[in-house]
matplotlib code that plots the C-alpha trace (Angstrom):
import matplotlib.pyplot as plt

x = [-11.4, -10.2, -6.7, -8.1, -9.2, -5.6, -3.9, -6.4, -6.1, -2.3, -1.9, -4.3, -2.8, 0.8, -0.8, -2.3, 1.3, 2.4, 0.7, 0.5, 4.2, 4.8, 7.6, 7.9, 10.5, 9.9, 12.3, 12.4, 13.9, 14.1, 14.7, 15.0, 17.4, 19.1, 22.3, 24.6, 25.0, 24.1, 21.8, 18.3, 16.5, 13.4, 10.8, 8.3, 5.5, 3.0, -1.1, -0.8, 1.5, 4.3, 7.5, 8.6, 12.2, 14.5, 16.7, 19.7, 21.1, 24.0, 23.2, 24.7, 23.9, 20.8, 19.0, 18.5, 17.8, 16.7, 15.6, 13.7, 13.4, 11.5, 8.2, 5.0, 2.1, 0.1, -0.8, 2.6, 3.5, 6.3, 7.8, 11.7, 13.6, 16.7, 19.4, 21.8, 23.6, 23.6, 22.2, 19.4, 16.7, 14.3, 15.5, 12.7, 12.9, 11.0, 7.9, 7.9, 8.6, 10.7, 14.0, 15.4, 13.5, 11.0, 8.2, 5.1, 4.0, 1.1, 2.5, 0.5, 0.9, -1.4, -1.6, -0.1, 1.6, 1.1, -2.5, -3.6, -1.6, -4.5, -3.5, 0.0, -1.1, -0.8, -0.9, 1.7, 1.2, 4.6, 7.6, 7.1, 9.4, 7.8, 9.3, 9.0, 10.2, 10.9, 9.5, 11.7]
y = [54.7, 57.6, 57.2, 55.6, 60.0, 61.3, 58.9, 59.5, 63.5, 63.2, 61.9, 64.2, 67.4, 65.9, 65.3, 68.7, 69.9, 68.1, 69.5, 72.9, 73.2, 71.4, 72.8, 72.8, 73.6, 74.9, 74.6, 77.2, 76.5, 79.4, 78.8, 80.4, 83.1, 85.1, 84.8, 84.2, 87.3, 88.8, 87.4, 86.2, 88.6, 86.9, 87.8, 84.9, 87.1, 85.8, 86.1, 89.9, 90.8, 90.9, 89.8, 86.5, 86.0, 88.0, 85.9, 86.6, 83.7, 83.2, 81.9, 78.8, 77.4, 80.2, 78.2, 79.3, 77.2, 78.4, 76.1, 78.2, 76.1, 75.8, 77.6, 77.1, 75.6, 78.4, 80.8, 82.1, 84.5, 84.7, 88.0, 87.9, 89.1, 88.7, 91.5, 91.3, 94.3, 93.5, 97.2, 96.1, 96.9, 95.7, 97.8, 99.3, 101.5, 104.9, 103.2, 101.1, 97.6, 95.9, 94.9, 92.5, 88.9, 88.7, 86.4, 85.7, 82.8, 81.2, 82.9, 86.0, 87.9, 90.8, 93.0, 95.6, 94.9, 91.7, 90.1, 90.9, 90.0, 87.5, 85.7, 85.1, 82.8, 79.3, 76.5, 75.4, 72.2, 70.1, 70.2, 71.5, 72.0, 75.0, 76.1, 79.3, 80.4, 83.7, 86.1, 89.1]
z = [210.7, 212.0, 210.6, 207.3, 206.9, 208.1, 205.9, 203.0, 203.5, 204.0, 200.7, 199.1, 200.3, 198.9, 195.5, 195.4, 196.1, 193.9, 191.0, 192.2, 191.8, 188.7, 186.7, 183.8, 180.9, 177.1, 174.2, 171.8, 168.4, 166.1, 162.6, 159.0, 160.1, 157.6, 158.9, 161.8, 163.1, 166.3, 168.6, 169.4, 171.8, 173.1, 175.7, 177.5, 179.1, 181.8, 180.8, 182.3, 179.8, 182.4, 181.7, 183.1, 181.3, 178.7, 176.8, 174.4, 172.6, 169.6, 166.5, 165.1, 161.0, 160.8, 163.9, 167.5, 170.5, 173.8, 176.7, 179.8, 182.9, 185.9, 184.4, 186.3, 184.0, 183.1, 180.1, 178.1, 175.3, 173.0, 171.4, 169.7, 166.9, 164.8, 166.5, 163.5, 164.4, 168.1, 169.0, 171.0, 169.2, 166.4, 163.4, 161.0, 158.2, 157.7, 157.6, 160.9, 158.8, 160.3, 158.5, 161.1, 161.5, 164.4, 165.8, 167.8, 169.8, 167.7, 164.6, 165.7, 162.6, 161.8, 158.5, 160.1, 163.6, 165.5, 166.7, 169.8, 172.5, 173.7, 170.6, 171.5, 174.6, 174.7, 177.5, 179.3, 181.0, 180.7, 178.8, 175.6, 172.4, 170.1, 166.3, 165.0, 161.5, 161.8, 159.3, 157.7]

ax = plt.figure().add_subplot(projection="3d")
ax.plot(x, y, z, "-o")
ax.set_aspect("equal")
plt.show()
């Protein structure tokens, strides 16, 4: 009986491993770009609002792809733009309005600005493919 409980809590601590480091990898297709030039710049932040990864990807017949691996399941957020001009930054006018493409995670769009950043979070639990049109 004795070893009926080692075996039996053997296997449940390797299950509990198991999921505890389940990796897992989102693709991140970007579409409705206005052109091909410059690059993508995307940010995935953790639920603190820290970044996890920066990304900066070409940009091939208007659409973007980017694949981030090895992600642990938990809460995410998306942030990126359209760097036409490659200068590293989102370019606004006068005004603040953007006048290159950008997007949010959960199409967190707000009147003025994005949502709250609690808005932007969604559930990672697997592999997971997410579209975004982007919005100029």
């Amino acid at each position: 009986m004795r070893r009926f409980y080692r075996i039996y809590l053997l296997g449940l601590f390797s299950l509990c491993l198991t999921f505890a480091s389940a990796q897992s990898t989102i693709t991140i297709e970007i579409s409705n770009l206005r052109s091909n030039n410059g690059l993508v710049s995307l940010e995935l932040f953790d639920a603190k609002q820290q970044i996890v990864e920066k990304v900066k990807e070409v940009i091939k017949d208007k659409t973007c792809t980017i694949v981030i691996e090895n992600l642990k399941n938990a809460k995410y957020a998306i942030r990126y733009f359209h760097d036409e001009n490659s200068n590293d930054e989102l370019d606004t006018n006068w005004f603040g309005i953007p006048q290159e493409g950008y997007g949010f995670s959960n199409d967190a769009f707000g009147t003025f600005g994005p949502k709250d950043f609690e808005e932007w979070l969604f559930d990672l639990s697997g592999d997971m493919v997410i579209v975004f049109k982007t919005k100029y």
